[in-house]
N, C-alpha and C positions, 0 to 999 in steps of 0.2 A: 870843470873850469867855469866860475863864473864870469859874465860880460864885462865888468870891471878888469879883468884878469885878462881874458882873452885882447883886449882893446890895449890895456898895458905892453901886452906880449910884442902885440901888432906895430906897437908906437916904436918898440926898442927895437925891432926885428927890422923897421924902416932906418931907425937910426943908425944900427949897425951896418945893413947893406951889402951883407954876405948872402948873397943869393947864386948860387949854379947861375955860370955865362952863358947855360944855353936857353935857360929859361926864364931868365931876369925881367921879361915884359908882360910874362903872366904873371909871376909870384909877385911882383912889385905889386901888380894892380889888385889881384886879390886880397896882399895885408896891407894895402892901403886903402880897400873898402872898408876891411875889419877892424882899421883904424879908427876908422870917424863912427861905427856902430851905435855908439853909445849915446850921440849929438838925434837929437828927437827927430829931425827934420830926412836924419839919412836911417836909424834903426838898422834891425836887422831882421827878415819874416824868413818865413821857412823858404821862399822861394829864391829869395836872396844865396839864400845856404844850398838851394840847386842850384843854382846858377856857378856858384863858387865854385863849388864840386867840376861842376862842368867845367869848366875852365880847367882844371888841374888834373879834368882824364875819371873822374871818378862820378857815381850816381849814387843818391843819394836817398833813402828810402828812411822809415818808421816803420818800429813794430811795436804793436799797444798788447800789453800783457799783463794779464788779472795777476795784481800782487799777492 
C-alpha cells in the first residue's frame, strides 16, 4: 500500500466511523494520525509506525534480506 493509499484509507475510515465501542480512542487517534501522513509538516518515520503499533498492542520490528 502506497502513502497516498494508505492516507486515502485513513480519511474514509474517519469519515465512516465504525470503529469497535470498546476501542474508539485508540483507533480514532491512530487513523487519524495516518490521516494527515502525507501533509510535510506531520510525515510519517519509522518511529511513528512504533508508536502506532504500540498504541494498538503490537511491536514493530524490520527484517533486511539479500534479495
Amino acid at each position: 500500500m502506497t502513502l497516498p493509499q494508505l492516507v486515502d484509507w485513513a480519511a474514509n475510515a474517519m469519515m465512516d466511523g465504525v470503529f469497535d465501542e470498546h476501542h474508539t480512542a485508540v483507533l480514532s487517534a491512530v487513523v487519524s494520525r495516518l490521516g494527515v501522513a502525507d501533509v510535510r509538516a506531520f510525515g510519517l518515520t519509522w518511529e511513528d509506525c512504533e508508536q502506532l503499533f504500540g498504541q494498538l498492542g503490537f511491536s514493530a520490528h524490520a527484517d533486511i534480506v539479500m534479495a
